[in-house]
N, C-alpha and C positions, 0 to 999 in steps of 0.2 A: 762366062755366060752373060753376065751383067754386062759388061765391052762388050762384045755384042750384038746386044739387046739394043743397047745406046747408038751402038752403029748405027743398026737397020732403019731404026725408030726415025732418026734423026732429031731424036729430044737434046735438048741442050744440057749439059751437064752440069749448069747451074742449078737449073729446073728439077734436075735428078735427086742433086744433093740436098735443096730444099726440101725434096718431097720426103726424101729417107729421114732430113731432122725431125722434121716435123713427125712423122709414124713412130719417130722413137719415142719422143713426149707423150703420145696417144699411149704408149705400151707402157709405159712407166707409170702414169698417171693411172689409167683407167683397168688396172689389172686386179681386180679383187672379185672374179668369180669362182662361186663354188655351186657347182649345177647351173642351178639358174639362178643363183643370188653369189652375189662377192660381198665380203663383211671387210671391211678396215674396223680393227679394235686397237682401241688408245687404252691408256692405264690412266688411272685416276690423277698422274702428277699434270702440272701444269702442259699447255700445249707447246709453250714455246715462253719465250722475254715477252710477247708483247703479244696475246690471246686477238685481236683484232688482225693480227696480218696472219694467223693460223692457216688459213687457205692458200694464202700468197707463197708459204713454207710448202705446203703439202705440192701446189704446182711448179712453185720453182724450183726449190733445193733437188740434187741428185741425190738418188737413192744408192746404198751402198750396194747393195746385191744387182747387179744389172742381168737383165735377161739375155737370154741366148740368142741368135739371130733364126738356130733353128728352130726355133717355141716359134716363129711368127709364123711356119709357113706350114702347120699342123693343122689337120680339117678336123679334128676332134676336140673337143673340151679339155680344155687342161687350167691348170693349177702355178700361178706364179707368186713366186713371194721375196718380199724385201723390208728393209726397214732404213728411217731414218733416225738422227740425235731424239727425238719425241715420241718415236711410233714404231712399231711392228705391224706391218702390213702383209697381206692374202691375197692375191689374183685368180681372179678366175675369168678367163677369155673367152669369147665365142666359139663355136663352130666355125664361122669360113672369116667375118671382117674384123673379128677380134675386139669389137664393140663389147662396150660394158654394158649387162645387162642390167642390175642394181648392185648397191653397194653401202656396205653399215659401218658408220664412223659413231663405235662409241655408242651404244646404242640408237644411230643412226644409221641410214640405210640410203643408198644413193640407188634410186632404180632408172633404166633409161629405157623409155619405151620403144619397139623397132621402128613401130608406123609414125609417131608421134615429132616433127622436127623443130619444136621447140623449146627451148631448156629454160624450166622454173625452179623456183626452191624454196619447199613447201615444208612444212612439217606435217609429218601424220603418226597415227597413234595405230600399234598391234601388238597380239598378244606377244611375239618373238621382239619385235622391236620397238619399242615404246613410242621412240619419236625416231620416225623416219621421215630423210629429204628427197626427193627426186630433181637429177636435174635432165633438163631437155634442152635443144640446141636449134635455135635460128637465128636471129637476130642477141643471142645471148642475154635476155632482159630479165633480169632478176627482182622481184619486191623487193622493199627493206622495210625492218622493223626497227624506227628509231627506238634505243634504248635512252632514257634517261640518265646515264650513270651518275650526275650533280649528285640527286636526291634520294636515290637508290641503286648501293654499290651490293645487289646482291649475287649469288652465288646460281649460276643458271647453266643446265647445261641442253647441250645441241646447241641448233645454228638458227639464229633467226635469221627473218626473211630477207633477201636482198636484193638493190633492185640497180642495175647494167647497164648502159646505153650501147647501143654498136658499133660505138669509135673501136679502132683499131680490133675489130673479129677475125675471124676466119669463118666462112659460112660453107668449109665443105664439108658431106655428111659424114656421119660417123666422128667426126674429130672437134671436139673443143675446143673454141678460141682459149687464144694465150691467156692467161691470168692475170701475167705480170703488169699490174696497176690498172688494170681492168677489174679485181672484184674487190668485196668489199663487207668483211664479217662482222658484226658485231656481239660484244661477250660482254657478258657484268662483271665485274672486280670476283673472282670466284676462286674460291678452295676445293673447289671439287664441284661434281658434276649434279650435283642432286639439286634441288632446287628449295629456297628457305622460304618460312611460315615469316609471315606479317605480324607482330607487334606492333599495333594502331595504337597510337595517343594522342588526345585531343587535345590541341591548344589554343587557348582564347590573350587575343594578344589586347590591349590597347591602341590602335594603329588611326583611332582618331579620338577627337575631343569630344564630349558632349552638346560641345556647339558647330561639327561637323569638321574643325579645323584640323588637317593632320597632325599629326602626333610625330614628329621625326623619331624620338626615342625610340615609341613601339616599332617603328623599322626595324632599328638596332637590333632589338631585342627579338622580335620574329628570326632575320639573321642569325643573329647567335644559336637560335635554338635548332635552326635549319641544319646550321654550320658543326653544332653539336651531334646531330642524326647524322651525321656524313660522318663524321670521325668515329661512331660508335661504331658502325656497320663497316666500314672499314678496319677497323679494328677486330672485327669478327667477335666482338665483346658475348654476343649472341646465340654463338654456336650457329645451332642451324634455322634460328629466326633472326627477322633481322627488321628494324625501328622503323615505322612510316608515321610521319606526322599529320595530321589532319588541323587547318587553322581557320579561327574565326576572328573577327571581328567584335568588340566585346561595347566599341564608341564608349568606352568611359561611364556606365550606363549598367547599373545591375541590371535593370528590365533588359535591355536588349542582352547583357549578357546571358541570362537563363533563358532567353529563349535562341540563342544560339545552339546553348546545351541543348535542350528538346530540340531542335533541328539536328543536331548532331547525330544526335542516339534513334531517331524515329524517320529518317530521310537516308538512313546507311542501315538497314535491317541484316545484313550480312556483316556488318565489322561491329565487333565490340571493343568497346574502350575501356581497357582495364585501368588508366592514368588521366587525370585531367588536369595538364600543362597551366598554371594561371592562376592570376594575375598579379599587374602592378599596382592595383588600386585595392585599398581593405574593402570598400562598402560592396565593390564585384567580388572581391575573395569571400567575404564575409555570406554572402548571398550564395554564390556558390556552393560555398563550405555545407550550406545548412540543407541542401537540396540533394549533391551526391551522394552520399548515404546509402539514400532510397534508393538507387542501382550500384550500390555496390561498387564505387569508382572511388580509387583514391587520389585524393587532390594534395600538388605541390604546386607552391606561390615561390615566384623568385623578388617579391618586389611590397607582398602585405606586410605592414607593420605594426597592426590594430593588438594592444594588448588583450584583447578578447578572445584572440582568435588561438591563444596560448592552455585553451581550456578544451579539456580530452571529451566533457562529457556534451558540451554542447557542438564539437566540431570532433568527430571523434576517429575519420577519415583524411584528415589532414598535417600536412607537414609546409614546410617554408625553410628557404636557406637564406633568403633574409634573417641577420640578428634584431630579434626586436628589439627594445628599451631596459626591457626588464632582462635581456643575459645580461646585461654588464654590472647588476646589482653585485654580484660576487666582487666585479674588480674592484667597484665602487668601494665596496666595506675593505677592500683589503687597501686600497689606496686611504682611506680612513685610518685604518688601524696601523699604517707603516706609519703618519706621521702624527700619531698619538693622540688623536684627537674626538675625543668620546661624547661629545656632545652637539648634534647638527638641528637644524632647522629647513625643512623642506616649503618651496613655494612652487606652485602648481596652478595652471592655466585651468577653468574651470570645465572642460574638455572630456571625454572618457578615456582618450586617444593618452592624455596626459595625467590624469588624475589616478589611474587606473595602475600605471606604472608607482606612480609617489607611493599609491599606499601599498603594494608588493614591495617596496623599497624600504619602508618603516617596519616590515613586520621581521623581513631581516637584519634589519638595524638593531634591534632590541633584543632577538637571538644571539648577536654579537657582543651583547654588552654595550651598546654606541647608545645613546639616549637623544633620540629628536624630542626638543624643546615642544615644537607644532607644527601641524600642519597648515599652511595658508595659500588659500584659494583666491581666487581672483580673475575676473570677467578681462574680457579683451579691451573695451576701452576704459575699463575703472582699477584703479591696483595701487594709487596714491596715497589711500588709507590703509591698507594692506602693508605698503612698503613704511610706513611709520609703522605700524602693530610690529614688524617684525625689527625695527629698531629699537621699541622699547626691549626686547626682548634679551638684546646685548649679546646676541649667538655669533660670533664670526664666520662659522662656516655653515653656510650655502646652496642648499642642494635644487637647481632650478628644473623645471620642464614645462616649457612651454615651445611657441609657434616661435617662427622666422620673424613675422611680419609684427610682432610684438618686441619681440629682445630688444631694438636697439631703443626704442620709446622710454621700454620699462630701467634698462642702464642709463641713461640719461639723468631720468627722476633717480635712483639710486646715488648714483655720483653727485646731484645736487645736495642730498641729504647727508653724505659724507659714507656712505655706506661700500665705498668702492675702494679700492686703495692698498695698504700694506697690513692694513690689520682686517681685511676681509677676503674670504677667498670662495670663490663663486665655480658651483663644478655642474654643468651640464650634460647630460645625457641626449645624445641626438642620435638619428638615423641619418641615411644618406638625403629622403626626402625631408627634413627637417633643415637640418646644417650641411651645407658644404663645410669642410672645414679648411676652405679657401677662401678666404676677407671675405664671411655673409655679411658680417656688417657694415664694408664699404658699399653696399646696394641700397643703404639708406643715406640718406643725408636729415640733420636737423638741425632747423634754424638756433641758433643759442646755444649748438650741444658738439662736444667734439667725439664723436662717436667712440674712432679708434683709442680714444686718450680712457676710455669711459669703458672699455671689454677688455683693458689692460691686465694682463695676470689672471683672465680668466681660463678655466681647464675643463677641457671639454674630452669625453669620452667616449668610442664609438669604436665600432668593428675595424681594423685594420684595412687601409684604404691603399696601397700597396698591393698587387696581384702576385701573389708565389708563382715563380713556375713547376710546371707539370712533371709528375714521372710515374703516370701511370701510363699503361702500352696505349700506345693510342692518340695522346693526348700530346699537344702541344706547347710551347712554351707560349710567354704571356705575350713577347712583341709580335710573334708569329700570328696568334690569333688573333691581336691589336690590329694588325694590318690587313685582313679580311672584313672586316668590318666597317659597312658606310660610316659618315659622318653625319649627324651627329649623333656620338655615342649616347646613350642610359648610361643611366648609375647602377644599374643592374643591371649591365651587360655582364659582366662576370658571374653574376649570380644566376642568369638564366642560362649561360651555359654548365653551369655547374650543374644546375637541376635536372637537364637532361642525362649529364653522367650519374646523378642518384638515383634514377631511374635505371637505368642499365645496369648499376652494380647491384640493383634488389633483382631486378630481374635475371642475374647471371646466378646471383645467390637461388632464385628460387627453382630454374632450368636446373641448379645443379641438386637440388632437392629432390626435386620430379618436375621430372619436363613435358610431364603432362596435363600439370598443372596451370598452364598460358595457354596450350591448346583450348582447352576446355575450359574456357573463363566465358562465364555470361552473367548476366547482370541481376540473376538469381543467388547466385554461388559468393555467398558471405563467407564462406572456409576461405575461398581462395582469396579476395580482398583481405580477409584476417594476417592469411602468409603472407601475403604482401607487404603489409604494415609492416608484420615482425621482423621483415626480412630491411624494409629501408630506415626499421631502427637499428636494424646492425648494421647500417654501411658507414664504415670511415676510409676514408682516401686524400689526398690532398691533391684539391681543385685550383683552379683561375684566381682562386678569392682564399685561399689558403683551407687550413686543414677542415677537413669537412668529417661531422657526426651530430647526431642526433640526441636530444633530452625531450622527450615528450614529441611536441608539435614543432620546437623552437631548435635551432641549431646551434652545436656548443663552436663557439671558431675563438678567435683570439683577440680580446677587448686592448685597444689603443688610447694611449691620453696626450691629448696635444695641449701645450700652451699657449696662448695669445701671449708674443714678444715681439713687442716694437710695431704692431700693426701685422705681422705674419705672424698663421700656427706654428708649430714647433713640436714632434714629436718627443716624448719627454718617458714616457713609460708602453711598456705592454703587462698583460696580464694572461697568460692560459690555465684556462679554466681546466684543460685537464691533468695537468700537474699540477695548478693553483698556486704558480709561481709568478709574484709579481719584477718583471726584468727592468730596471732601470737603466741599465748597459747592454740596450739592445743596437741592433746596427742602424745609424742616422737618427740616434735618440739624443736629444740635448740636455741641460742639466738645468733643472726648475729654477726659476728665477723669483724671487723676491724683493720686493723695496727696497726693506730692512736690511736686509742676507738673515735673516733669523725666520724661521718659520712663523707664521703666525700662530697665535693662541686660539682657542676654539670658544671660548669664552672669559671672561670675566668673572674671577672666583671669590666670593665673599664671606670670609670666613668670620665665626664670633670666638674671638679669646678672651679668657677671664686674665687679666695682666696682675700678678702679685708679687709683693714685696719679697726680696729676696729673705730669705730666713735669718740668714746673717745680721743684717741691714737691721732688723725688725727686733732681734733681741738687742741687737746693740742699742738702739734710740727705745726702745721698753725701759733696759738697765736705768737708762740716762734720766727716763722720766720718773721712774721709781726713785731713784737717787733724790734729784728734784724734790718730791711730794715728799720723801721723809726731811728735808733740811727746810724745807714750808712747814711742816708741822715742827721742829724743832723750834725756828724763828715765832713762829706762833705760842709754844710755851713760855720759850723767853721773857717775849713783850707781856703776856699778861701774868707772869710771876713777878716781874721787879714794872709793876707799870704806875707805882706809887712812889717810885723813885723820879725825881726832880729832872735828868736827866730825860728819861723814859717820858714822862710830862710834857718836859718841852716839844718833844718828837712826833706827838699827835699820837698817841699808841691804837686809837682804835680806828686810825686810816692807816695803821701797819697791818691791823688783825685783818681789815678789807685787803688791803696788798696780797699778803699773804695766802689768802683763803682764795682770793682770784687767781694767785699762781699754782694755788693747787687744784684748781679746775683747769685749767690749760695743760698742766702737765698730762690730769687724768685724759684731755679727750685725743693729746700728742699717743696715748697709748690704743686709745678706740680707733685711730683714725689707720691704724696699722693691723688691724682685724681685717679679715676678709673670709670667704669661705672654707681655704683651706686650712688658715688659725683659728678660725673660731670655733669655739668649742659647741658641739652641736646643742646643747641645753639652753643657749642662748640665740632668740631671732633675731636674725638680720634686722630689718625695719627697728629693731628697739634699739639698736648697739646706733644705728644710725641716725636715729631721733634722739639718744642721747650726744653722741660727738656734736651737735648743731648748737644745742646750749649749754653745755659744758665750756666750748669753744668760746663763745659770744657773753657767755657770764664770765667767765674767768677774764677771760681780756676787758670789759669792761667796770668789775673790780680793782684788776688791779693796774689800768691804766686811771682809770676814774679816782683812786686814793692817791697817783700820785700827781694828778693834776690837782685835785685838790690842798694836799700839802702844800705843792707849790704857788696856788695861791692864795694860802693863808699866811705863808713868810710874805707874799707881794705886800698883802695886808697889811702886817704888823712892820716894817720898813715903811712901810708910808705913814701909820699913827706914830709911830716912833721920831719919826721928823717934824711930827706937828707938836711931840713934848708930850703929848695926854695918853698914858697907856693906862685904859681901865678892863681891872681883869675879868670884871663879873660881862661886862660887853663881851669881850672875847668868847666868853665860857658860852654864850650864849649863842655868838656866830659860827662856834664849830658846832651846836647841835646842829645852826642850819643845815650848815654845809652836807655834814653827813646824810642830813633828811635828800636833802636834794640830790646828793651822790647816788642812796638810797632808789631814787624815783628815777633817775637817769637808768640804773642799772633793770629794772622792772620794764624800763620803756625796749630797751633793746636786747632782753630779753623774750 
């Protein structure tokens, strides 16, 4: 019948067979009526590998179940059905041209109207079908609705708008141009079809200076936080909400930052901000901190460092993944206490920033048992009498905090005074804005001074400056995120992506509490800021910037100590606070260097001993003097029992009795002079035993050196009258009383 037909007509059989392909696309495609509605229903799993060519599948792929040739030439309504690898599909045809009437994809609904010959694609809202599209056909021009998917990979379902041009259509009626590279769907990153709630937070970046100058940094960091909301929501961290950031502008500038706040919260009456993202600078954290409260918004800073801001009762809504000054006190004392050194001296910039940290630093110094000598403060350009007060002091070890732009001034004077070197050892606390701990002190120069020679063996301590990589779902390794990120980087580029994942993991913590606790957040609702808190002081995971938890406001991570060797730092120890293990053999840690090779002493220890005679020693030269004093008293009977002997006469007997009596005062104070506290007998006071040994000593030896000087020159004497022939005795008799007088008066004088 067909041959034929083609005969008679004289159609070209070209023309034939193109018109039968083309009718079968038409029957394939547009088969899903039922009455006067056709439904195409998909199942919740994905559409296809790649949700944007969804349509391009449904037109081009062949369907398994192909229709009969005699379904086409039926004048009644009927019912066709197929499926392909995605979908189970429902036909339902016209009466006579087998035009689709409508049709529901998925809660969508494709309607074509009879009169109507041009095809749009629309979305509409009813009670059967939620979101229905209609297409219609002339020039095939489709809207679109760009999707964003950068900054929101949410979960959407139906077909946004799309918009056609008429290259390559077909404009005959009833039939649909080809598809194939003709249309063009657009789909957000989606788990299913339902569409997710918005989690707003506000973030106030730094992205200029106070004197209008950009800020490269705050790019960075804006970036990161963008780049952060993109891998959360991809990650489906969410469930069925999913992170929009809202950002401002903060110019370095508490004023302008709060009133960015109040534009925030009173120019968006419809979005509440359960989070506020910010900042890099304390005086805008600190301003902030003091205002959110009063809505009920909890604030995290990836970049404040103010120890102020460490205090629950006057910031009582905030957190920071910045380590401040004051975590690293724990590593401080334990790096103290490994090298045995119990006695420190801190010096502190007169600052709050730094003054504030010293004395939280002393108060656990002394809960350790460690004894800081003093405290000393000192002004930015005066600390020259300050750095003598702390030399008299003789503390070797060092505990500093102050600014950049001071250190290398104040090491200089240090190193003049001798205060630098092998017997002192200088340990700093810094932040990332304080010290780089990459040669700060090659950024000065000073005339007279060799800087690098002068920060020698200094140890400095500070958050670990190395990025872990990631292994939470979601989340990327360090080079990976490194390389997203413009140039030039923050120092808290790690930290401000981190902050957004602590955000997410309270907020998954508290979705999985009650999930209807986000919905229903307004700036009333202290409960729920309350969960919140409690919820981002449970979260531990390990970030960009390594392991991430909370103490308070302040974040516990892993304290680092580098040394200054040879002009470079030098990783030398770590410290985790949560095992409270100090690791020396950690990986790219080198081995602390000293002068000496001997650890330095922490001080100079001055002890009083009482030094006494060994007991031995003490009875032996007693014995000896006793002995002594009794053969002095013997020689002393002696002489004055035979002293009328002629012999005895000639000898001077009463410059022996002076002899004698002098040796027995020598001997006595030989015995006194061997007393001391633990011989001497408690009945007797000190001061008298010792005001006795003085003239005991000084009489006895002048006795008995004095009698025998005298003796001997009274033989001079008498050899020399004896030479002259004239020996008269009664002269003689009478020159030994001088003598004796005068020995007498000598011995009274030096007495």
């Amino acid at each position: 019948m067909i041959c034929l037909f083609v005969i008679q007509s004289h159609i070209p059989l070209s023309h034939l067979v193109f018109v039968l392909l083309r009718f079968c696309i038409v029957i394939q495609i547009l088969s899903i009526s039922l009455s006067s509605q056709v439904s195409i229903t998909t199942t919740q799993q994905p559409l296809g590998p790649n949700t944007s060519d969804t349509v391009n599948e449904y037109l081009d792929n062949p369907f398994e179940n192909k229709t009969n040739s005699n379904q086409k030439t039926k004048t009644e309504p009927h019912t066709l059905s197929f499926s392909n690898k995605y979908s189970n599909v429902t036909l339902h045809l016209g009466t006579t041209s087998h035009r689709v009437i409508d049709a529901k994809v998925t809660n969508k609904t494709i309607t074509k109207p009879k009169k109507n010959k041009k095809y749009s694609l629309a979305r509409k809202k009813s009670s059967e079908a939620p979101n229905i599209t209609t297409i219609t056909s002339n020039a095939y021009k489709v809207e679109k609705r760009e999707l964003n998917t950068k900054t929101n990979n949410t979960a959407t379902s139906g077909i946004h708008r799309i918009t056609k041009t008429k290259q390559n259509t077909i404009s005959r009626p009833g039939v649909p141009p080809s598809s194939k590279n003709n249309t063009y769907m657009a789909f957000k990153n989606s788990r299913g079809s339902k569409r997710k709630k918005t989690i707003s937070i506000l973030g106030l970046f730094e992205l200029t200076e106070s004197n209008n100058e950009m800020r490269l940094e705050g790019l960075s960091e804006l970036e990161a936080a963008k780049l952060a909301v993109e891998h959360v929501n991809k990650a489906n961290m969410l469930y069925d909400y999913q992170m929009e950031l809202h950002t401002n502008d903060t110019k370095s500038d508490p004023g302008v930052a709060v009133d960015a706040f109040f534009h925030a919260i009173y120019t968006r009456p419809n979005t509440s901000f359960s989070v506020l993202l910010g900042s890099a600078s304390s005086d805008v954290t600190e301003s902030l901190a003091k205002i959110s409260p009063y809505w009920n918004i909890v604030q995290i800073s990836f970049g404040a460092e103010s120890p102020a801001l460490s205090d629950r009762g006057e910031f009582p809504l905030f957190f920071r993944t910045l380590a401040p000054a004051a975590s690293h006190i724990p590593a401080t004392i334990a790096f103290l206490t490994y090298h045995n050194w119990k006695a420190v001296i801190a010096l502190s910039q007169n600052l709050d920033l730094y003054s504030l940290a010293i004395n939280d630093l002393v108060t656990h110094l002394e809960m350790s048992n460690i004894t800081c000598r003093t405290i000393i403060t000192f002004a930015e350009t005066d600390f020259m009498d300050q750095l003598k007060m702390l030399k008299d002091h003789d503390v070797r070890i060092i505990i500093g905090s102050f600014s950049p732009t001071v250190a290398p001034r104040l090491f200089c004077h240090a190193h003049a005074l001798g205060m630098t070197g092998p017997e002192y050892v200088w340990i700093l606390a810094f932040s990332p804005r304080n010290f780089s701990p990459h040669n700060w002190w090659s950024k000065h120069s000073l005339e007279g001074c060799e800087v690098e020679k002068a920060v020698e063996q200094v140890v400095l301590v500070s958050s670990v400056g190395v990025a872990a990589p990631l292994h939470s779902k979601g989340q990327r390794s360090d080079a990976s995120f490194l390389q997203s990120i413009p140039h030039p980087q923050s120092q808290y580029l790690h930290l401000t992506y981190d902050a957004v994942w602590v955000v997410a993991h309270a907020m998954r913590r508290l979705l999985g509490h009650n999930s209807t606790l986000v919905r229903d957040f307004s700036y009333n609702r202290k409960d729920i800021a309350n969960l919140l808190m409690h919820s981002l002081s449970q979260v531990e995971f390990v970030g960009v910037s390594g392991p991430l938890s909370f103490d308070g406001a302040d974040r516990i991570g892993i304290s680092a100590f580098y040394q200054i060797q040879n002009g470079t730092t030098i990783p030398v120890a770590r410290y985790n606070r949560m095992t409270q293990e100090l690791n020396f053999s950690c990986p790219a840690c080198g081995p602390l260097s000293w002068s000496d090779t001997e650890v330095p002493i922490a001080e100079r220890i001055l002890r009083l001993r009482i030094i006494t005679i060994d007991p031995a020693a003490f009875l032996t030269i007693t014995a000896l003097a006793v002995v002594g004093i009794v053969l002095a008293f013997g020689f002393l009977l002696f002489n004055l029992h035979f002293r009328k002997l002629k012999y005895i006469k000639l000898s001077s007997p009463r410059l022996n009795n002076m002899a004698v009596i002098g040796c027995i005062f020598v001997y006595s104070a030989v015995i006194l002079l061997a007393l001391d506290h633990n011989t001497m007998p408690e009945s007797l006071e000190y001061p008298t035993v010792c005001t006795a040994r003085v003239y005991l000593l000084s009489a006895g030896f002048s006795l008995a050196f004095g009698s025998m000087f005298t003796k001997t020159y009274r033989v001079h004497r008498i050899f020399l009258r004896t030479a002259s022939g004239i020996v008269k005795n009664k002269v003689r008799y009478y020159r030994d009383i001088l003598l004796i007088k005068i020995l007498k008066d000598i011995c009274l004088l030096l007495g």
